[in-house]
C-alpha positions in Angstrom: 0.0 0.0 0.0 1.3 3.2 -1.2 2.1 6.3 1.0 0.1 9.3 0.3 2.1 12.2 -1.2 0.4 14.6 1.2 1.7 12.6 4.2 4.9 12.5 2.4 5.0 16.2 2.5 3.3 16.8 5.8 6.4 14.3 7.2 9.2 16.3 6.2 7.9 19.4 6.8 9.2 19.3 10.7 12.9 19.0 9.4 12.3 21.9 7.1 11.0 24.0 9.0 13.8 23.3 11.7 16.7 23.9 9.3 14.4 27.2 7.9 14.7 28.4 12.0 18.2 27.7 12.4 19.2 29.5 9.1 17.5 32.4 10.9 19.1 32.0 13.6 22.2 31.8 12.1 21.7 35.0 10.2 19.9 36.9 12.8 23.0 36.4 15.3 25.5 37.3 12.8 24.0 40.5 12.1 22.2 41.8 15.5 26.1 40.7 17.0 27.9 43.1 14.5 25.2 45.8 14.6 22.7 45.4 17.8 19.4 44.6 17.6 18.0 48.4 16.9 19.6 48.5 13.8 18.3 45.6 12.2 16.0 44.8 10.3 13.5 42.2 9.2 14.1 42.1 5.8 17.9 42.3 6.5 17.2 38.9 7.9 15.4 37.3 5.5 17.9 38.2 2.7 20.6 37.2 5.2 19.0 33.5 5.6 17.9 33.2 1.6 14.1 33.3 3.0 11.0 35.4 2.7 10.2 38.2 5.1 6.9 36.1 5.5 9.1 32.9 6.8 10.6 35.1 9.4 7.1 36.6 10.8 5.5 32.2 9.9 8.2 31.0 12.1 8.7 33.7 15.2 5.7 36.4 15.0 7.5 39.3 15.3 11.4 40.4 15.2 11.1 41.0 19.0 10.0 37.3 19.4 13.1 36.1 17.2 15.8 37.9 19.2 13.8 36.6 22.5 14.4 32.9 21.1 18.1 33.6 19.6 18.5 34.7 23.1 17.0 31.4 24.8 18.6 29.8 21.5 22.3 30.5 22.7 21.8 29.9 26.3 20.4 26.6 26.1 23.9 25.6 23.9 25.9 27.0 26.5 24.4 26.2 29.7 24.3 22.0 28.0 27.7 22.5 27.7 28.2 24.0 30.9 26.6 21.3 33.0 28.3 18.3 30.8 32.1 20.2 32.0 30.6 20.0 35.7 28.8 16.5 35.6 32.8 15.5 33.9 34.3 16.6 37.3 31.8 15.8 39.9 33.2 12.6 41.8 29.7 11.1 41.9 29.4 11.0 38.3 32.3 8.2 37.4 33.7 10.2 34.4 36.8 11.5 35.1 37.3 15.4 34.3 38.2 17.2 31.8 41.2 16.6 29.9 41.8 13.2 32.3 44.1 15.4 34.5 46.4 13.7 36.9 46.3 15.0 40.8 49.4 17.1 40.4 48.2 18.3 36.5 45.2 19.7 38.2 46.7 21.1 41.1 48.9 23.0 38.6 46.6 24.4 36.7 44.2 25.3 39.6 46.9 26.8 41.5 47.3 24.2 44.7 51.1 23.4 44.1 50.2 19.9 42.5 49.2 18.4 45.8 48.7 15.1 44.2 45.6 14.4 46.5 43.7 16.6 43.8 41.9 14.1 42.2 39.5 14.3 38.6 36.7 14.6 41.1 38.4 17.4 42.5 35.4 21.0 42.3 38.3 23.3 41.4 38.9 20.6 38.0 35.4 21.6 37.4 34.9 25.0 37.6 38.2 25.3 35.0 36.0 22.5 33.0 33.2 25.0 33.0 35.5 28.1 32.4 37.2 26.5 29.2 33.9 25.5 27.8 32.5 29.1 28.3 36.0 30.4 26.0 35.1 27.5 23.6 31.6 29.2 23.1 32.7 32.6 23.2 34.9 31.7 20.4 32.5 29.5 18.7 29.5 32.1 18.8 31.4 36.1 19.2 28.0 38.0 17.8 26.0 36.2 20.3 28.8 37.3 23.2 28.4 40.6 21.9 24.4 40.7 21.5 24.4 39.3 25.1 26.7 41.9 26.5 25.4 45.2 24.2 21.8 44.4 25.3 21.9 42.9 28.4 22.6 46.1 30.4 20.7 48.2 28.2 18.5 50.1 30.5 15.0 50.0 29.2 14.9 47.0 27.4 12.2 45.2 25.4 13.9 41.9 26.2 15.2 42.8 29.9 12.5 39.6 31.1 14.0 37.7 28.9 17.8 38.3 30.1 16.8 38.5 33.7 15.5 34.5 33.0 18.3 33.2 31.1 20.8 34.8 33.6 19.0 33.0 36.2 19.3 29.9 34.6 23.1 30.2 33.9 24.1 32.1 37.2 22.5 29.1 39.1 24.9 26.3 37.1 27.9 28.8 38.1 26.2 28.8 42.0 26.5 24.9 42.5 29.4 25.2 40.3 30.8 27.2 43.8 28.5 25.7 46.4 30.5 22.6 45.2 34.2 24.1 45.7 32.8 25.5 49.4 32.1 22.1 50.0 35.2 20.5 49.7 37.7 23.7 50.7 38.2 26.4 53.3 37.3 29.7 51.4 37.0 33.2 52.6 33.5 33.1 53.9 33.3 36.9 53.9 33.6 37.0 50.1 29.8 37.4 49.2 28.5 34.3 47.0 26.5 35.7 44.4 28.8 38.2 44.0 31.0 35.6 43.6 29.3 34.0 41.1 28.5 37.0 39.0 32.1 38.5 38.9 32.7 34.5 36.9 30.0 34.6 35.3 30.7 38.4 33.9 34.3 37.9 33.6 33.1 34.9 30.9 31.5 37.1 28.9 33.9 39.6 28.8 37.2 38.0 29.1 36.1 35.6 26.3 35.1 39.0 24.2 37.8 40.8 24.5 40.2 37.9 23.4 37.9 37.7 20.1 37.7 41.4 19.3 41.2 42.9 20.8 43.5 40.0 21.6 43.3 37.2 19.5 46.7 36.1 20.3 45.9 35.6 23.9 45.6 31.5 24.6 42.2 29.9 25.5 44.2 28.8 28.7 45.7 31.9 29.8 41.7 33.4 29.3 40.8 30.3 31.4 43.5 30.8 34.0 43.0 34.3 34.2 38.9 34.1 35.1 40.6 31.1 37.8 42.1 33.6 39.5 39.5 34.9 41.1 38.5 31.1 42.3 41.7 30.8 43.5 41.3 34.1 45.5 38.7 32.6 46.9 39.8 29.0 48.3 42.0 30.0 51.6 45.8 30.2 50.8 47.3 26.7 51.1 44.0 25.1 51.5 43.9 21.2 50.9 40.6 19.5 49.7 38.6 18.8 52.9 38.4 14.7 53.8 
């Protein structure tokens, strides 16, 4: 028994219309990263993707709705990869961390002298994990750095719900991210922890930026062990893991 074209057509419209939204996405983060999101517009967009000004409006509504889901878009690749570098380096996961560091590699690159009771399950291995994956991004995806960090701050803002839920989301992964370090080191308890938190989470963003647009000879790891820094101001000098 045959299939019927129109079922046929019906089945493959999901995977069209899924590459037809990332096209757009693809276009719209290019050109809102170069330019912000005032000074584009719709039918830059659709040119941009190869698509109709009526596709963009079919698949988002409105250009305020498509920068609200490039937004949510770029967050939810990030914050996956964030959480797959801190499930790599949590003891209870039974991966080993990142990069299959040995006690006294980690302790070098996290600043504890290579005390070689640092193991892969060590919170500090994590954290760098999460720190490199953040430069990975950054470098991966520099308009969508830049439309976070032009917009985000802007003061009003059509989208300010928006970024005031996605930060949430990714300031909580850096939180437990720190809760965990707490847990298993002496730290300077007067150090305020979302402040904490924030001055990573920021320092992502912008360290990540500035190597893309002013110093592109600067090293993923010397980004990374710059933006450590302030974890390892935070972790009591000559601290040892706790147990």
């Amino acid at each position: 028994m045959g299939t019927h074209p129109l079922d046929v057509a019906k089945a493959r419209r999901p995977a069209r219309t899924t590459a037809t939204r990332q096209k757009l996405f693809d276009a719209s983060m290019a050109l809102i990263g170069e330019r912000g999101a005032a000074n584009v517009t719709v039918d830059e967009i659709a040119a941009a993707a190869g698509v109709s000004k009526g596709t963009v409006y079919y698949n988002f509504g409105s250009k305020s709705e498509l920068i609200a889901q490039l937004l949510r878009h770029g967050v939810d690749i990030l914050k996956a990869r964030l959480l797959g570098a801190a499930d790599a380096g949590n003891p209870r996961s039974g991966r080993p961390g990142k990069g299959n560091k040995t006690g006294a590699e980690a302790g070098r690159s996290t600043g504890l002298g290579g005390d070689p009771s640092v193991s892969d399950g060590d919170p500090l291995v994590a954290m760098e994990a999460m720190i490199g994956q953040a430069m990975d991004f950054m470098a991966e995806y520099p308009s969508f750095a830049r439309l976070w960090v032009s917009e985000n701050w802007r003061i009003p803002s059509e989208w300010q719900g928006t970024f005031a839920v996605l930060r949430g989301e990714l300031l909580e992964v850096v939180g437990q991210a720190v809760d965990n370090v707490a847990k298993a080191y002496p730290v300077d308890e007067s150090v305020p922890r979302g402040s904490l938190e924030t001055a990573i989470f920021g320092a992502c963003f912008v360290v990540g930026l500035d190597r893309q647009t002013y110093n592109p000879e600067r090293t993923r790891d010397q980004s990374v062990a710059a933006i450590m820094a302030i974890m390892r101001g935070y972790v009591l000098k000559d601290a040892h893991p706790r147990g």
